[in-house]
C-alpha positions in Angstrom: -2.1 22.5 4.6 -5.6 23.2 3.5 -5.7 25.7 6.5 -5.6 23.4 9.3 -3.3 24.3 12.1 -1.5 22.4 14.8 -3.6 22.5 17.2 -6.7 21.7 14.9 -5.0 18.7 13.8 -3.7 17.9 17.9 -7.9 17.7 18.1 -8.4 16.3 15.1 -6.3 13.4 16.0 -7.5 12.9 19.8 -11.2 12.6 18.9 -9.8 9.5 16.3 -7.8 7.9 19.3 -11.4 8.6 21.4 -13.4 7.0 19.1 -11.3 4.5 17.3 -9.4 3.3 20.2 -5.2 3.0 19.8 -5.0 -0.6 18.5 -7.1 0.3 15.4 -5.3 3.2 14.0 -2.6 1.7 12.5 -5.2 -0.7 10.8 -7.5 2.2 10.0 -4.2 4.1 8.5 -3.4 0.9 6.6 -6.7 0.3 4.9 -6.8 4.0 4.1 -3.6 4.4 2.3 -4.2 0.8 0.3 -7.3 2.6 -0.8 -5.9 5.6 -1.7 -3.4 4.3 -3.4 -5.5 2.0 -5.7 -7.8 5.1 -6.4 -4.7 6.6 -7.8 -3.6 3.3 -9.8 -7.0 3.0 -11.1 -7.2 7.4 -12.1 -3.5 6.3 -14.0 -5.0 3.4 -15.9 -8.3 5.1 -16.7 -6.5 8.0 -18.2 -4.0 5.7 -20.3 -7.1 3.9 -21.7 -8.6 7.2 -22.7 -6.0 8.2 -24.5 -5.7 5.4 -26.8 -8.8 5.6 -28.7 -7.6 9.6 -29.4 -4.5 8.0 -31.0 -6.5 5.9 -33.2 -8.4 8.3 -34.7 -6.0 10.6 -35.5 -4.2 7.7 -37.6 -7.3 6.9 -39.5 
């Protein structure tokens, strides 16, 4: 996992409940995924778009 250990990711994760506090990481791990996961919906419909104008051309 990009070679991150356990206990590099134990740190990682206290210095985010240091600094972020623990009522804000679930909203902080919210947000993050909904953007993630529109930055994958929008990749998807980016690529479908592109492929259509390929189609075209190869029927003219």
């Amino acid at each position: 996992m990009f070679g991150i250990g356990f206990s590099e990711l134990l740190v990682i994760l206290l210095v985010c409940l240091l600094l972020f506090g623990a009522s804000r990481l679930p909203e902080i791990g919210k947000s993050l995924g909904e953007g993630i996961r529109e930055f994958k919906k929008s990749i998807k419909e980016s690529s479908g778009d592109s492929q259509s104008p390929k189609e075209d051309k190869k029927s003219n």
